[in-house]
C-alpha atoms as a printed R data frame, in Angstrom:
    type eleno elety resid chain resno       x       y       z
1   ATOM     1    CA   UNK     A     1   0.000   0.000   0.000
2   ATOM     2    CA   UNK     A     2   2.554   2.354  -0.715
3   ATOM     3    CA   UNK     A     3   1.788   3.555  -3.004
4   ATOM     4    CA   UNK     A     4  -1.736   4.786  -2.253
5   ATOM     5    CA   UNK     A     5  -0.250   6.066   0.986
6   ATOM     6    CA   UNK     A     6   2.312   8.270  -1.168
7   ATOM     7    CA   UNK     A     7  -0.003   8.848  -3.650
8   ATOM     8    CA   UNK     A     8  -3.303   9.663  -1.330
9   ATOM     9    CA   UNK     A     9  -6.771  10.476  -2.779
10  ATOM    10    CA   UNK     A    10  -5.826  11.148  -6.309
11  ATOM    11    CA   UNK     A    11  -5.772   7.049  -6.768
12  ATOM    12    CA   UNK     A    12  -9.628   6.274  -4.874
13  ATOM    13    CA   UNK     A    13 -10.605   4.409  -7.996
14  ATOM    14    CA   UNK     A    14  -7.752   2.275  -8.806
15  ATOM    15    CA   UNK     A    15  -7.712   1.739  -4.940
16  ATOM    16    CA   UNK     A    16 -11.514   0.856  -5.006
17  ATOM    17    CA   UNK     A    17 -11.243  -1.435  -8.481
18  ATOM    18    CA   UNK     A    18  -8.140  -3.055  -6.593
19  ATOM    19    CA   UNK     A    19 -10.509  -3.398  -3.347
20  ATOM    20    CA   UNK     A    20 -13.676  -4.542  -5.730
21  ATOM    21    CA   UNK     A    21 -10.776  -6.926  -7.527
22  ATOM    22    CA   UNK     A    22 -10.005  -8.729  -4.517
23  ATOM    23    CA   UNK     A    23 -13.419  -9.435  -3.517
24  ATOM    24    CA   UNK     A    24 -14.768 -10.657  -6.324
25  ATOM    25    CA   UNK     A    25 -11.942 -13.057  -6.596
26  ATOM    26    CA   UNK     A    26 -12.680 -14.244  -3.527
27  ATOM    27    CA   UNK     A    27 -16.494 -14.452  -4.077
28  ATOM    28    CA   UNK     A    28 -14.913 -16.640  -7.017
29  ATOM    29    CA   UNK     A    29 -13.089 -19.052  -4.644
30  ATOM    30    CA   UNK     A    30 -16.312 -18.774  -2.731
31  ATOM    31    CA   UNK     A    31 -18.630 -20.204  -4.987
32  ATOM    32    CA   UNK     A    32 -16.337 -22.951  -5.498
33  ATOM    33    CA   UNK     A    33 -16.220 -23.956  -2.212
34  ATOM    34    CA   UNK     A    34 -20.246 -24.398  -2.058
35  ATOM    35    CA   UNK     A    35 -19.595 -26.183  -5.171
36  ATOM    36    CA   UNK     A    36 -22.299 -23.893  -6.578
37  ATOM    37    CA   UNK     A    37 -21.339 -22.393 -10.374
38  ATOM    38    CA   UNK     A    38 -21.824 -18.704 -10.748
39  ATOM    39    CA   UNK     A    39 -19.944 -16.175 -11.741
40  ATOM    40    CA   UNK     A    40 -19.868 -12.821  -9.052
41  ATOM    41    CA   UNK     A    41 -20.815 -10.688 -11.830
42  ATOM    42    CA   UNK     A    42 -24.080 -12.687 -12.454
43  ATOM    43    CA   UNK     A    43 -25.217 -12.689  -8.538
44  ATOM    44    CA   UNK     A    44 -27.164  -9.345  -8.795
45  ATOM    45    CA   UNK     A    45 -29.321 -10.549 -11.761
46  ATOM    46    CA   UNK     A    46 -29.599 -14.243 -10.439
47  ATOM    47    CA   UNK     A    47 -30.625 -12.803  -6.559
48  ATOM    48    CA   UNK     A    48 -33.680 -10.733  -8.349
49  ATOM    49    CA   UNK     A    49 -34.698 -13.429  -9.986
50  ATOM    50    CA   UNK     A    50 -34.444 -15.866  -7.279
51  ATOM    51    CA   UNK     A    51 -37.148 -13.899  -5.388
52  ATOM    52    CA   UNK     A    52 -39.773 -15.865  -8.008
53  ATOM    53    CA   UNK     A    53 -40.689 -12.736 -10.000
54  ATOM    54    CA   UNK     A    54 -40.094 -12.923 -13.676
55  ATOM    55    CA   UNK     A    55 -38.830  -9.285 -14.764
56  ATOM    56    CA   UNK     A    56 -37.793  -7.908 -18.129
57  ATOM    57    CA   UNK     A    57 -34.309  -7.203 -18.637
58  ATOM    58    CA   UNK     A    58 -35.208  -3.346 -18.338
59  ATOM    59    CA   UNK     A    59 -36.913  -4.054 -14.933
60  ATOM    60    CA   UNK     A    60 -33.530  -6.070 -13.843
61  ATOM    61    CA   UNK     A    61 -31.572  -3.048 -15.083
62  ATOM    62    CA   UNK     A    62 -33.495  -0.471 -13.013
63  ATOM    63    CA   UNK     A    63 -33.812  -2.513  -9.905
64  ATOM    64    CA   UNK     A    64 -30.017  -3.494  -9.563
65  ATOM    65    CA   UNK     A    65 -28.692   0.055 -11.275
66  ATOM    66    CA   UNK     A    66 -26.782  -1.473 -14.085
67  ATOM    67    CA   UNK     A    67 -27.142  -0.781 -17.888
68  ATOM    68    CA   UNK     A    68 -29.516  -2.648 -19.832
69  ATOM    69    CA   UNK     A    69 -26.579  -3.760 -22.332
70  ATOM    70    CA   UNK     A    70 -24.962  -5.427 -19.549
71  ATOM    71    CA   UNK     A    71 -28.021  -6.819 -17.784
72  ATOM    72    CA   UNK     A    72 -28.263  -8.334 -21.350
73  ATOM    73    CA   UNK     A    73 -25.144  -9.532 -22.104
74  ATOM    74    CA   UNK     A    74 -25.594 -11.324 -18.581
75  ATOM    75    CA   UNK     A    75 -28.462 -12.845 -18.863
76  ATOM    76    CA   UNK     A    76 -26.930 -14.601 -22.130
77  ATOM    77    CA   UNK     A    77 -24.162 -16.108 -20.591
78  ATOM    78    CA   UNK     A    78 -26.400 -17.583 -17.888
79  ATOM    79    CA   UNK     A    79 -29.227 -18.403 -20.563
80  ATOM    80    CA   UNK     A    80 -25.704 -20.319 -22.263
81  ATOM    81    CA   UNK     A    81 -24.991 -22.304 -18.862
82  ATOM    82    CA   UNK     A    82 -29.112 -22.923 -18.568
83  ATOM    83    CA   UNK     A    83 -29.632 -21.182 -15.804
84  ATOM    84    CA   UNK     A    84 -32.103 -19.030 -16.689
85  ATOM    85    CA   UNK     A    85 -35.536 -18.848 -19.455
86  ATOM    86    CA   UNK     A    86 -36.231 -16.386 -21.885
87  ATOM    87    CA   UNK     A    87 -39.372 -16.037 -23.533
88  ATOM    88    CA   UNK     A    88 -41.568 -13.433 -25.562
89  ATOM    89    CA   UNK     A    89 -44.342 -11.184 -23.681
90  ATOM    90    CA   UNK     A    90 -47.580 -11.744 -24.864
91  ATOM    91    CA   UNK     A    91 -48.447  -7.981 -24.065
92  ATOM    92    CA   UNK     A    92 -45.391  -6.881 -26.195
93  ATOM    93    CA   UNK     A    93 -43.463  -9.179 -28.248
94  ATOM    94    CA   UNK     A    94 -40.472  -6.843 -28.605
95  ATOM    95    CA   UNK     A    95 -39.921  -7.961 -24.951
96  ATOM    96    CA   UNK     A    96 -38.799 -10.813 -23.231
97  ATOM    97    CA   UNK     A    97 -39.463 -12.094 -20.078
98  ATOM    98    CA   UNK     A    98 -36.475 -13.834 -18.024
99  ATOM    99    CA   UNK     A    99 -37.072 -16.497 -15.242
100 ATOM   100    CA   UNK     A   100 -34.696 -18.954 -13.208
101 ATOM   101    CA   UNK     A   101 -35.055 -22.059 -15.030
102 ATOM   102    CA   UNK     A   102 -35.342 -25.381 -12.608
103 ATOM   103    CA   UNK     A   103 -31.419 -25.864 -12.918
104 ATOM   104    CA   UNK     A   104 -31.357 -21.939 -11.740
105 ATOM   105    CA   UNK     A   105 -33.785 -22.778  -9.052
106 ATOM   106    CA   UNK     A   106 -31.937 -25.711  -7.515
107 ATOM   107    CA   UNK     A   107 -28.852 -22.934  -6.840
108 ATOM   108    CA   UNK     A   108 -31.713 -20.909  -5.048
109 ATOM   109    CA   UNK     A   109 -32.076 -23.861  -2.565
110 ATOM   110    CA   UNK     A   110 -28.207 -24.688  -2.449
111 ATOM   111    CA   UNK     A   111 -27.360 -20.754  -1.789
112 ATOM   112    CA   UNK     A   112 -29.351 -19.963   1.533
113 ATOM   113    CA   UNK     A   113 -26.518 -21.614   4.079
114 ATOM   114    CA   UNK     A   114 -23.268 -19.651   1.449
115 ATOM   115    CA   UNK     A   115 -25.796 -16.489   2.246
116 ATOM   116    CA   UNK     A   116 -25.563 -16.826   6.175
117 ATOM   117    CA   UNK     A   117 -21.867 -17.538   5.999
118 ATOM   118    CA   UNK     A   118 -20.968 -14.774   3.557
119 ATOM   119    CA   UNK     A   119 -22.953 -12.343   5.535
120 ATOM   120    CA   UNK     A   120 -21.544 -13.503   9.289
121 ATOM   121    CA   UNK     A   121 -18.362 -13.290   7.452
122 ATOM   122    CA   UNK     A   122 -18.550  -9.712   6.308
123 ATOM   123    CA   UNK     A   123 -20.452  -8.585   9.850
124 ATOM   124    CA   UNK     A   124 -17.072 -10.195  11.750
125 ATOM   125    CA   UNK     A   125 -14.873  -7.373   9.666
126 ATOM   126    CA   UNK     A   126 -17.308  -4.737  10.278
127 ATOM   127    CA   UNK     A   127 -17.115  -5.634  13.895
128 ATOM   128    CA   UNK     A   128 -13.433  -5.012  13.731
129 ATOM   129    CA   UNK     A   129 -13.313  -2.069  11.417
130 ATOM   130    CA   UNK     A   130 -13.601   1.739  13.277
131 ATOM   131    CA   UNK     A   131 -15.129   2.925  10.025
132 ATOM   132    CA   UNK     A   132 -18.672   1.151   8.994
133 ATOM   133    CA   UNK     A   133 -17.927   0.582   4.891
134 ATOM   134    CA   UNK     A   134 -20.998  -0.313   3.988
135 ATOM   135    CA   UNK     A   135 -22.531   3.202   5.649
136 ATOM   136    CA   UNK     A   136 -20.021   5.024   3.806
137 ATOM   137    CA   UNK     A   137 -20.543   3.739   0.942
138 ATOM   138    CA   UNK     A   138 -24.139   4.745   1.149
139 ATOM   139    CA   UNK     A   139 -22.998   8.089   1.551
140 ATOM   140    CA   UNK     A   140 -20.636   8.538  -1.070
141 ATOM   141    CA   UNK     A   141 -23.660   6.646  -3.523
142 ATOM   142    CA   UNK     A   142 -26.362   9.706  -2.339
143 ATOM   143    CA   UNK     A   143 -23.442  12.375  -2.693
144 ATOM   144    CA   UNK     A   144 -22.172  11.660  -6.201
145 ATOM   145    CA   UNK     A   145 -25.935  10.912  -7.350
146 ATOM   146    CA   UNK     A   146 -26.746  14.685  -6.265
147 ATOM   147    CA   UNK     A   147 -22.810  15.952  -7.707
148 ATOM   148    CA   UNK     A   148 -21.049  13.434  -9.686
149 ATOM   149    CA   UNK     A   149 -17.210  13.545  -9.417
150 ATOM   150    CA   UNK     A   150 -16.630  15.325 -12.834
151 ATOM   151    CA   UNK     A   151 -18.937  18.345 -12.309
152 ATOM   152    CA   UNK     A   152 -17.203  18.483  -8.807
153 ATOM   153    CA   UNK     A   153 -13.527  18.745 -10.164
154 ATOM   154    CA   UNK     A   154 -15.032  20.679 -12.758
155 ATOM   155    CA   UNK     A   155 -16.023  23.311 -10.733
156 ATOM   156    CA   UNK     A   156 -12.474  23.366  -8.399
157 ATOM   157    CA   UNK     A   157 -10.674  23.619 -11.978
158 ATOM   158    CA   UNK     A   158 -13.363  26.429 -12.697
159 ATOM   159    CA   UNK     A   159 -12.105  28.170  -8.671
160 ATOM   160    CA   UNK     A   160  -8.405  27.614  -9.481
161 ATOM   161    CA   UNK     A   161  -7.965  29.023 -13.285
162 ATOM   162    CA   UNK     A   162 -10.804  32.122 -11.343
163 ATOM   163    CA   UNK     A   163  -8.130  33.295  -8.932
164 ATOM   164    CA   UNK     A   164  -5.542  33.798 -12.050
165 ATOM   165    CA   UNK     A   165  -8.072  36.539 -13.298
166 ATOM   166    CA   UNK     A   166  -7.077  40.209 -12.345
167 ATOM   167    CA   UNK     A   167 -10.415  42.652 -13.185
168 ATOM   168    CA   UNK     A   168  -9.111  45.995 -13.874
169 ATOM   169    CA   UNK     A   169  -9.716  49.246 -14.679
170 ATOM   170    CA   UNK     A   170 -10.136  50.282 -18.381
171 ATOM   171    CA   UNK     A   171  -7.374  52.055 -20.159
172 ATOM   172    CA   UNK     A   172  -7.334  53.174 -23.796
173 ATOM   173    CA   UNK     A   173  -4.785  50.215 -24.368
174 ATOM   174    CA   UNK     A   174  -7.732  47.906 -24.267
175 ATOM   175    CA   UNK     A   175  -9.830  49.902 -26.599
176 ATOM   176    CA   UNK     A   176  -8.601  47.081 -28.927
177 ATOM   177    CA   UNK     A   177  -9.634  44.532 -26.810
178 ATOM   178    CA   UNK     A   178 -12.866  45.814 -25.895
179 ATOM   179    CA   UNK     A   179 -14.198  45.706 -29.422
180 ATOM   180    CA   UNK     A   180 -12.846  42.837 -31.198
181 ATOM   181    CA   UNK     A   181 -14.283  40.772 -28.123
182 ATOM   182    CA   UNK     A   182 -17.766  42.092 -28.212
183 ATOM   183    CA   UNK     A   183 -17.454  41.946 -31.917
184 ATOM   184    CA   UNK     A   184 -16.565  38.384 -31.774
185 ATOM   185    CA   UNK     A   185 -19.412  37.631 -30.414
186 ATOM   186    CA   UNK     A   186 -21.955  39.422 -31.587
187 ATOM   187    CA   UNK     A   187 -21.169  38.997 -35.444
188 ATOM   188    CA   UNK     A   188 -21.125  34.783 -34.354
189 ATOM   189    CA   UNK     A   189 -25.086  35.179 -33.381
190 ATOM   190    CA   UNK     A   190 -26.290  38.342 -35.458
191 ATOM   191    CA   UNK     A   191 -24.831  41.383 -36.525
192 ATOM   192    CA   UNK     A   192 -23.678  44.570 -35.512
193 ATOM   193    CA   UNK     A   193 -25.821  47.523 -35.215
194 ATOM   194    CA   UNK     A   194 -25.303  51.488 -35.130
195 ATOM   195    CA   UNK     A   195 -25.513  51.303 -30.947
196 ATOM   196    CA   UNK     A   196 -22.518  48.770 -30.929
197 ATOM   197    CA   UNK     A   197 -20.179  50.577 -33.388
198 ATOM   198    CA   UNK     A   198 -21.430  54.051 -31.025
199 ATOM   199    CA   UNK     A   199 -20.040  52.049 -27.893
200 ATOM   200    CA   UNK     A   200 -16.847  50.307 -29.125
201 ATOM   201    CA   UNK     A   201 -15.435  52.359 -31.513
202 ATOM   202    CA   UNK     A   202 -15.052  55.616 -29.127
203 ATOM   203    CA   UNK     A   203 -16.164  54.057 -25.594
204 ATOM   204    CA   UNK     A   204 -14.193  57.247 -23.991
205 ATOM   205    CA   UNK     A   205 -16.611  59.686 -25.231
206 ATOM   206    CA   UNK     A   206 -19.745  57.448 -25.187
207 ATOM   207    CA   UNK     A   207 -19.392  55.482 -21.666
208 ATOM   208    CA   UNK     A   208 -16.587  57.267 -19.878
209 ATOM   209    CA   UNK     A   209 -17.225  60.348 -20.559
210 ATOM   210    CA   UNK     A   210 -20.907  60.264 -19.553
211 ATOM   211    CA   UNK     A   211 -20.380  58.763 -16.077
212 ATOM   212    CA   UNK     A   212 -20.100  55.108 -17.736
213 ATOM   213    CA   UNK     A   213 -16.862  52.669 -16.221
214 ATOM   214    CA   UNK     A   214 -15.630  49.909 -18.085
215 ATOM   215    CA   UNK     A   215 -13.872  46.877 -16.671
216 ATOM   216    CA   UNK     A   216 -11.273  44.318 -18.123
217 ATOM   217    CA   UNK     A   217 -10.862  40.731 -17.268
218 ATOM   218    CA   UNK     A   218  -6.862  39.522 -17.703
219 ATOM   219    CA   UNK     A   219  -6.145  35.993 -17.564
220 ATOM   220    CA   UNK     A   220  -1.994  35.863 -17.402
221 ATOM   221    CA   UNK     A   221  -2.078  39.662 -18.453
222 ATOM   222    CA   UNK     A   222  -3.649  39.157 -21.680
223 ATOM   223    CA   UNK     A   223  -7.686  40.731 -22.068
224 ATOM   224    CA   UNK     A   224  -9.988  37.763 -22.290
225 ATOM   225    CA   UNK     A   225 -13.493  39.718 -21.000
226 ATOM   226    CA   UNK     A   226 -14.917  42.894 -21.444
227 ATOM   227    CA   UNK     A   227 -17.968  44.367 -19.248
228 ATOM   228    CA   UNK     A   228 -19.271  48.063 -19.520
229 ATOM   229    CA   UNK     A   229 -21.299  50.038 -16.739
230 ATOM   230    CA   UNK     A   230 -23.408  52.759 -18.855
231 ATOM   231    CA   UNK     A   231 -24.832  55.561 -17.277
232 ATOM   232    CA   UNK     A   232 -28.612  56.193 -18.563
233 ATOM   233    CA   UNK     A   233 -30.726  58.874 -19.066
234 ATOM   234    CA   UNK     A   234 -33.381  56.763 -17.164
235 ATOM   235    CA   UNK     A   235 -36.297  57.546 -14.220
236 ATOM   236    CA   UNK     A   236 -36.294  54.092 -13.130
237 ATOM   237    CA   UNK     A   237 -32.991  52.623 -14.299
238 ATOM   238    CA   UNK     A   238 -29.388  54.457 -13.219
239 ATOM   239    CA   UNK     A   239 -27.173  52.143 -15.135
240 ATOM   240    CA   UNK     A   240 -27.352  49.289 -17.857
241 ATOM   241    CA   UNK     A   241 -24.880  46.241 -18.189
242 ATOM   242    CA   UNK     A   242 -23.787  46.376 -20.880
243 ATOM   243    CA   UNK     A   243 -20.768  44.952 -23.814
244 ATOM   244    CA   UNK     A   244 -19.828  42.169 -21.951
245 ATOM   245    CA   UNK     A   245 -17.784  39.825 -24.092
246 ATOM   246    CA   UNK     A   246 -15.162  36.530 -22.818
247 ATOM   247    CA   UNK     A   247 -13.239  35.408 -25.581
248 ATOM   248    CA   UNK     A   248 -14.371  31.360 -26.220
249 ATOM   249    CA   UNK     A   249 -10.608  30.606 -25.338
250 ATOM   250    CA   UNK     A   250 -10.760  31.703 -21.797
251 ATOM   251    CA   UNK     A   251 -14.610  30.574 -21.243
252 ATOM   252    CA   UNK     A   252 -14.982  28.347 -18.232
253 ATOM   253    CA   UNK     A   253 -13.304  30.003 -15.471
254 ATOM   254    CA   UNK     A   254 -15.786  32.009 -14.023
255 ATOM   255    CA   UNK     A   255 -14.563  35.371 -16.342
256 ATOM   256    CA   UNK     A   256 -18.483  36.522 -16.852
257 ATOM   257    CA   UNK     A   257 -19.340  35.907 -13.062
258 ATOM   258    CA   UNK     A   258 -16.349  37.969 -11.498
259 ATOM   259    CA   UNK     A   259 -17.078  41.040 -14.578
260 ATOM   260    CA   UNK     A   260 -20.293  41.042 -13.253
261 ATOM   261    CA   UNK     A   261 -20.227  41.386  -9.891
262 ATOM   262    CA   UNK     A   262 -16.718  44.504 -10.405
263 ATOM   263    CA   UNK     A   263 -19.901  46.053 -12.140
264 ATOM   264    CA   UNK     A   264 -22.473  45.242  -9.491
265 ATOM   265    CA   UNK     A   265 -20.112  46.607  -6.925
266 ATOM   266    CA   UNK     A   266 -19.152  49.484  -8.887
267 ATOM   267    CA   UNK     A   267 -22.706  51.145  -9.004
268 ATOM   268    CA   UNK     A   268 -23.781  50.268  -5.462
269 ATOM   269    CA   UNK     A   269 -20.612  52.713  -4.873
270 ATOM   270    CA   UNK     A   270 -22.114  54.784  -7.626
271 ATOM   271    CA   UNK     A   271 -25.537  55.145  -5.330
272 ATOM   272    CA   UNK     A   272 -27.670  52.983  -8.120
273 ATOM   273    CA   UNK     A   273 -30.565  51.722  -7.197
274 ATOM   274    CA   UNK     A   274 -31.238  49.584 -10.360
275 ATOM   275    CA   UNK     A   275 -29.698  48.040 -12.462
276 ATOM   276    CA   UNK     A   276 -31.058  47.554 -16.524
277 ATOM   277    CA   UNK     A   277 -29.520  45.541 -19.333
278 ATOM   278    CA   UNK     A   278 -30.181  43.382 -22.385
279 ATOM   279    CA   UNK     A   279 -30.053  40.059 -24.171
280 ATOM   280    CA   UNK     A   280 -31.107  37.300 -26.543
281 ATOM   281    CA   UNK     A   281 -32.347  34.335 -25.236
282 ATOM   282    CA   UNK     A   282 -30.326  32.120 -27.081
283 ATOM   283    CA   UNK     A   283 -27.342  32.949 -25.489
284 ATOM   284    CA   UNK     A   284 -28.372  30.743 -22.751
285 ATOM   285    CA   UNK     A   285 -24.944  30.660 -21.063
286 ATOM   286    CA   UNK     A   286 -25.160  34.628 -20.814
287 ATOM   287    CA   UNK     A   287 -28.674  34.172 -19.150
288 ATOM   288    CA   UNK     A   288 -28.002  32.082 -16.677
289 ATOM   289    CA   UNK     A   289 -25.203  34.154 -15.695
290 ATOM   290    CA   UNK     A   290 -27.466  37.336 -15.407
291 ATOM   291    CA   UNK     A   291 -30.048  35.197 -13.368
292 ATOM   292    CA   UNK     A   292 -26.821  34.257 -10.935
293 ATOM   293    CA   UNK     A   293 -26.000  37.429 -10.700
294 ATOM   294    CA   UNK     A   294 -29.589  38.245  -9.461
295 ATOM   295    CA   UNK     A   295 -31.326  39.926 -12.476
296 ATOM   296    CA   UNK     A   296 -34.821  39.292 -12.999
297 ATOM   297    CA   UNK     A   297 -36.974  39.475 -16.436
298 ATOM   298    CA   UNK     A   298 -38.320  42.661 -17.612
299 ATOM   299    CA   UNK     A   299 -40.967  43.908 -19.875
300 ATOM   300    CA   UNK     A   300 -42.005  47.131 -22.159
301 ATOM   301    CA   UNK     A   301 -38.461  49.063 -21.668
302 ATOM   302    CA   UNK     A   302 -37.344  50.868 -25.423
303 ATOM   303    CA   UNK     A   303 -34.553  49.091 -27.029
304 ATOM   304    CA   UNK     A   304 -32.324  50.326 -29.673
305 ATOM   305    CA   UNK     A   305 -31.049  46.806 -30.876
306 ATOM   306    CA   UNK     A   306 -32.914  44.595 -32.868
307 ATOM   307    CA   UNK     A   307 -31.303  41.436 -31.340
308 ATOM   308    CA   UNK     A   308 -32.539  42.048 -28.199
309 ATOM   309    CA   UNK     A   309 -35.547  39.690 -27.044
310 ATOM   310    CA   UNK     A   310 -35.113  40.311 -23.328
311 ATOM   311    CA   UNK     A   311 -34.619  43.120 -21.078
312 ATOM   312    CA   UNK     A   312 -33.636  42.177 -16.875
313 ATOM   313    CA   UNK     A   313 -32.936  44.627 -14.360
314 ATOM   314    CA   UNK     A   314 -31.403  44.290 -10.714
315 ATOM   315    CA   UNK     A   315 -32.524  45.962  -7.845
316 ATOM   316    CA   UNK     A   316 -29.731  47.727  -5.483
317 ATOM   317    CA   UNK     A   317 -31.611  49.592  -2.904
């Protein structure tokens, strides 16, 4: 075990299939010794049958939470040895209906006393265990059905590659920057539009100049997000959200989020009390983004773009 000791964590799986490995060889050897012939990989689908219900191979499937394909693939080899019947439904012919056959059923009757000794067996290592196995391995099972593994190292790769992002202050340097990644963007999905060119070929005089503040993601110094705070001439609304842009290549760590709430914090120090901006709805990565942020759909406000299908604002105050 050295190497898992050295190694830690990052190996769980190859330690598990190791741990799984050695039991089923044993449950091999186990068999044997009852002089009863089954494979360990065919005792889930042999134990629901056993109970005297015949099932489809889809029922077997959902019952002992294994793939239909390989439900199938055992029932064949036991179907090869004869231990279990296949035959057509008469409600639906495209299905069949598996039972024990009698040479299945006379394991049934041989099994019961390998049962009692296989399970006093297992109790006697729980007994002398200080961690309950089985328990945990109920909790693991509930944890990665409501977060699987990937989305969970997903999201820490998501947290790392986030706290490489400096948001900073716009300077005219990234006037560059802050068009060709909103025009990226917006020519993929539709096309640009008198308001865009007003905003991103002089954003100085337009949003700057007017009270506006513009913010720039950097991901190892280089501009990979854009996000604009523009001041409006507005009796409900004191600012819109507005030209925010992540290049594809840097999508994934968090980039939108962190613009977002620079922006959010920057008008609450502005005194806004709401905040206004719009979208299209099939940029459904950008809405759900807005929603995280805390916006909330909108009707009936003027828009000057023809792309836009959906206005959100977010209250402050």
């Amino acid at each position: 075990m050295e190497f898992f000791n050295r190694v830690g964590k990052l190996a769980l799986g190859s330690r598990l299939r190791m741990l799984t490995e050695r039991i089923t060889d044993d449950a091999a050897q186990i068999y044997k010794l009852y002089n009863i012939e089954l494979q360990p990989k065919w005792f889930p689908v042999f134990y629901v049958l056993s109970q005297g219900e015949n099932k489809t191979i889809t029922a077997i499937a959902k019952e002992i939470g294994h793939s239909h394909p390989s439900v199938s693939k055992i029932i064949t080899e036991m179907s090869d040895k004869g231990y279990v019947t296949e035959r057509k439904d008469k409600a639906d012919g495209r299905t069949n209906i598996v039972s024990l056959s009698p040479k299945g059923k006379t394991i049934t009757e041989k099994i019961a006393v390998q049962y009692t000794d296989v399970n006093n067996a297992i109790e006697e290592i729980l007994a002398q265990t200080r961690h309950d196995l089985w328990q945990a391995i109920e909790e693991w099972e509930f944890l990665l059905e409501q977060k699987n593994l990937l989305r969970r190292v997903h999201e820490q790769k998501k947290k790392r590659e986030s706290r490489k992002v400096k948001i900073v202050d716009y300077q005219p340097k990234y006037q560059k920057a802050f068009r060709d990644l909103n025009e990226e963007w917006i020519s993929k999905y539709f096309k640009m539009e008198e308001a865009d060119y007003k905003a991103l070929d002089n954003p100085k005089g337009y949003i700057l100049k007017n009270g506006g503040h513009i913010y720039v993601a950097l991901y190892d110094d280089v501009p990979v997000g854009v996000c604009a705070l523009i001041k409006m001439d507005d009796p409900v609304y004191d600012f819109e959200l507005a030209k925010m842009a992540v290049s594809p290549r840097a999508q994934g760590k968090n980039i939108g989020y962190l613009l977002g709430q620079a922006v959010i914090k920057k008008a609450k120090s502005l005194g806004a009390s709401k905040l206004y901006l719009e979208s299209n709805t099939i940029l459904v990565p950008a809405i759900n983004l807005y929603h995280k942020l805390g916006f909330q759909k909108v009707v009936g406000h003027a828009t000057p773009y023809e792309r836009c299908n959906i206005q959100m604002e977010l209250t402050l105050k």
